[in-house]
C-alpha atoms as an extended CHARMM CRD file, in Angstrom:
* protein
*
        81  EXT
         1         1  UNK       CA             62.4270000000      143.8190000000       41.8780000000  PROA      1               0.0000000000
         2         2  UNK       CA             64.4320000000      146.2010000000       39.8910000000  PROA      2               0.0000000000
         3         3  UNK       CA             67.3990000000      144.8490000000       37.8160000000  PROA      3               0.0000000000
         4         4  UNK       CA             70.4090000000      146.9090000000       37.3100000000  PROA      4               0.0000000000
         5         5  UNK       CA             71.2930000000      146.6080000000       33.9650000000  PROA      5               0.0000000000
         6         6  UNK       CA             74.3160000000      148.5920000000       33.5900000000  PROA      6               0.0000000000
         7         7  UNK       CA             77.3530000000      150.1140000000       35.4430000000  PROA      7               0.0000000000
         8         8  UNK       CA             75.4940000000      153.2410000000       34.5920000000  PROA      8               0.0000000000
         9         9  UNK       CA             72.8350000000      152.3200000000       36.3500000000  PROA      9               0.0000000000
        10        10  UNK       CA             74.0720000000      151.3240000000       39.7940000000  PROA      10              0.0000000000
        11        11  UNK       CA             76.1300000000      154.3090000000       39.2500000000  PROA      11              0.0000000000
        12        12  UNK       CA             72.8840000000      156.1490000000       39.3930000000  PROA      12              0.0000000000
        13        13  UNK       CA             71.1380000000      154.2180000000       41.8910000000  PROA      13              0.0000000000
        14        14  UNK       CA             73.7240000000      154.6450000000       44.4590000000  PROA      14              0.0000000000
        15        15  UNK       CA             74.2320000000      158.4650000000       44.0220000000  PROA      15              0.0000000000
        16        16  UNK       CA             70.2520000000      158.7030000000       44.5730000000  PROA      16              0.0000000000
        17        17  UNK       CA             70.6600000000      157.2640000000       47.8920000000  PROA      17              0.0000000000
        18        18  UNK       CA             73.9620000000      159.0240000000       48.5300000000  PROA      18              0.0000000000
        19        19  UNK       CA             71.9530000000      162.3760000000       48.1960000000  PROA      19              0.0000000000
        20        20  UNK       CA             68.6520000000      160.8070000000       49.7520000000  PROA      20              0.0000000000
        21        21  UNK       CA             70.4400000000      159.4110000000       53.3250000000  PROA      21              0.0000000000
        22        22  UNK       CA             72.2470000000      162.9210000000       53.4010000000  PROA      22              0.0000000000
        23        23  UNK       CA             69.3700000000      165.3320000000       53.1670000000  PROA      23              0.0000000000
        24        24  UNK       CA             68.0440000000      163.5420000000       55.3360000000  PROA      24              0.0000000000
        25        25  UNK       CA             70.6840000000      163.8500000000       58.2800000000  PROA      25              0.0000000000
        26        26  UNK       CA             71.4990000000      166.9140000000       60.3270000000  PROA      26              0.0000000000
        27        27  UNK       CA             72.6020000000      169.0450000000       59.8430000000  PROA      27              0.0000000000
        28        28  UNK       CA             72.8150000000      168.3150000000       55.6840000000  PROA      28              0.0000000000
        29        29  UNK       CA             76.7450000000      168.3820000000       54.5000000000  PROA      29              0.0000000000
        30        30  UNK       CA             75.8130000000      170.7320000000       51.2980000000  PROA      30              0.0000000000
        31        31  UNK       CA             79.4500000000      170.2590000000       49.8470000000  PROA      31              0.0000000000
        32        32  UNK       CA             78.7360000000      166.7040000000       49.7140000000  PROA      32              0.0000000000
        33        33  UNK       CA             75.2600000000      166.3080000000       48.6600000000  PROA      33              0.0000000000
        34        34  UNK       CA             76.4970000000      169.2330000000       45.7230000000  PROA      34              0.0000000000
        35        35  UNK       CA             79.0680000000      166.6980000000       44.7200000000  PROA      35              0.0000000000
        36        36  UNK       CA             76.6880000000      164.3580000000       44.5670000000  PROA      36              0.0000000000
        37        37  UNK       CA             74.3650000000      166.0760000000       42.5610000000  PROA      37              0.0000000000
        38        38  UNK       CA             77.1340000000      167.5410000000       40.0430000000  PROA      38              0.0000000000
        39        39  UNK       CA             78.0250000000      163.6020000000       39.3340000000  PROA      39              0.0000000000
        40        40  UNK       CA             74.5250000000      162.3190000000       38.8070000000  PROA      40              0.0000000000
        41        41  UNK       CA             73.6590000000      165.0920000000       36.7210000000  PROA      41              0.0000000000
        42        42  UNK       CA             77.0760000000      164.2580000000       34.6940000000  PROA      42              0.0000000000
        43        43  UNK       CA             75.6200000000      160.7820000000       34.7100000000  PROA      43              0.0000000000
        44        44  UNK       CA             72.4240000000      161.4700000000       33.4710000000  PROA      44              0.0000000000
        45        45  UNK       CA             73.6050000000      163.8870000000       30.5110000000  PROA      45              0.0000000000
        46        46  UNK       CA             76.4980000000      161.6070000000       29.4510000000  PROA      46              0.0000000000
        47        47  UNK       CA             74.2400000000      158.8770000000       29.4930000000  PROA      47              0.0000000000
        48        48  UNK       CA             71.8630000000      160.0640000000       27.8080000000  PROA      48              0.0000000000
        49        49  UNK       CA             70.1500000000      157.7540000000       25.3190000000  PROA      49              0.0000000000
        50        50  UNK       CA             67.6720000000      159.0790000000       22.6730000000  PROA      50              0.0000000000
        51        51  UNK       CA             64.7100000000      157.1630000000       24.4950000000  PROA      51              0.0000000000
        52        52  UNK       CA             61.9790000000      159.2090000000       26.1350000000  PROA      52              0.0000000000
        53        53  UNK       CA             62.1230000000      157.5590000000       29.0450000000  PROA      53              0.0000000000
        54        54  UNK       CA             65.7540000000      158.8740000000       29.5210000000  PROA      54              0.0000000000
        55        55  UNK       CA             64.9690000000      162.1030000000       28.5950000000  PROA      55              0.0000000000
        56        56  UNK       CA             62.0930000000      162.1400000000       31.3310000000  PROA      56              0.0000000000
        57        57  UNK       CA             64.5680000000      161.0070000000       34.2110000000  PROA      57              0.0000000000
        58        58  UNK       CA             67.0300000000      163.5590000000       32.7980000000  PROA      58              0.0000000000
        59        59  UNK       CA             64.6180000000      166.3380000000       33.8910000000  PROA      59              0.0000000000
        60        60  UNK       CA             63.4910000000      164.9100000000       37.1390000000  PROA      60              0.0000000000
        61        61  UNK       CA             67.2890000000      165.3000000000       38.2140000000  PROA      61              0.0000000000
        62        62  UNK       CA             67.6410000000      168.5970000000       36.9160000000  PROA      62              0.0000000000
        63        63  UNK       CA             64.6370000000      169.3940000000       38.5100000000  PROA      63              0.0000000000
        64        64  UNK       CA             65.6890000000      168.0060000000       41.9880000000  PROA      64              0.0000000000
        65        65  UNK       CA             68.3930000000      170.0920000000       41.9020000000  PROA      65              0.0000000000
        66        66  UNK       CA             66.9330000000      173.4050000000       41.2830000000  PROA      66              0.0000000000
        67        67  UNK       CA             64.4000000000      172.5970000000       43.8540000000  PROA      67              0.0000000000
        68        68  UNK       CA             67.5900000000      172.4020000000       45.9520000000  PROA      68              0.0000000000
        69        69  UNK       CA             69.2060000000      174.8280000000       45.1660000000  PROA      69              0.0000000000
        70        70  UNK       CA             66.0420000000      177.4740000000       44.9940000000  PROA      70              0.0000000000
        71        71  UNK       CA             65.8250000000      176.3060000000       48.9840000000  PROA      71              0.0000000000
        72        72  UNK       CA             69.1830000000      176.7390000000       49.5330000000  PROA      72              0.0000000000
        73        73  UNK       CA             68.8700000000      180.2080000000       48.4300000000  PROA      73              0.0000000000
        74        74  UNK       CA             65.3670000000      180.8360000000       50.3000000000  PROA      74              0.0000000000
        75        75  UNK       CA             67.0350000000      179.3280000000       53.3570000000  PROA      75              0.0000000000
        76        76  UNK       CA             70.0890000000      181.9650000000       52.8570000000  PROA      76              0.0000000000
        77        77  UNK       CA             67.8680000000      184.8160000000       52.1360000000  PROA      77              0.0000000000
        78        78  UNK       CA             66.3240000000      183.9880000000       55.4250000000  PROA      78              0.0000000000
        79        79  UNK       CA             69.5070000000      183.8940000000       57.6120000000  PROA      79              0.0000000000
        80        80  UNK       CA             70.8320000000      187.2040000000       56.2310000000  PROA      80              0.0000000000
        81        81  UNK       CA             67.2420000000      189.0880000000       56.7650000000  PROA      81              0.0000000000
């Protein structure tokens, strides 16, 4: 089992499954899962501590939400064609 060991963390935790439950649903609310996104990525960079292993989970965020965002704009790209 996975201890929280921070404010930060449950922070976190809870925007993950924020974003998770909604892009998940239909159709997706992309104001609010952008919302989301902005605050975890605020959480993660503010956050940050010098340790690798938050440096890694900084880039699997940003990551996630280029992948988003490059699907958003396939997905737009799409409708307009």
């Amino acid at each position: 089992m996975y201890i929280l060991e921070s404010n930060h963390d449950l922070a976190m935790q809870s925007l993950r499954l924020a974003i998770d439950i909604h892009l998940q649903s239909s159709p997706i609310n992309g104001k609010y899962v952008s919302r989301c996104y902005h605050s975890l990525v605020q959480l993660v960079l503010h956050g940050q501590a010098a340790e690798e292993a938050e440096q890694n989970e900084s880039w699997k965020v940003l990551n996630k939400v280029l992948d988003l965002m490059d699907s958003v704009a396939k997905v737009r790209h799409n409708y307009v064609q």
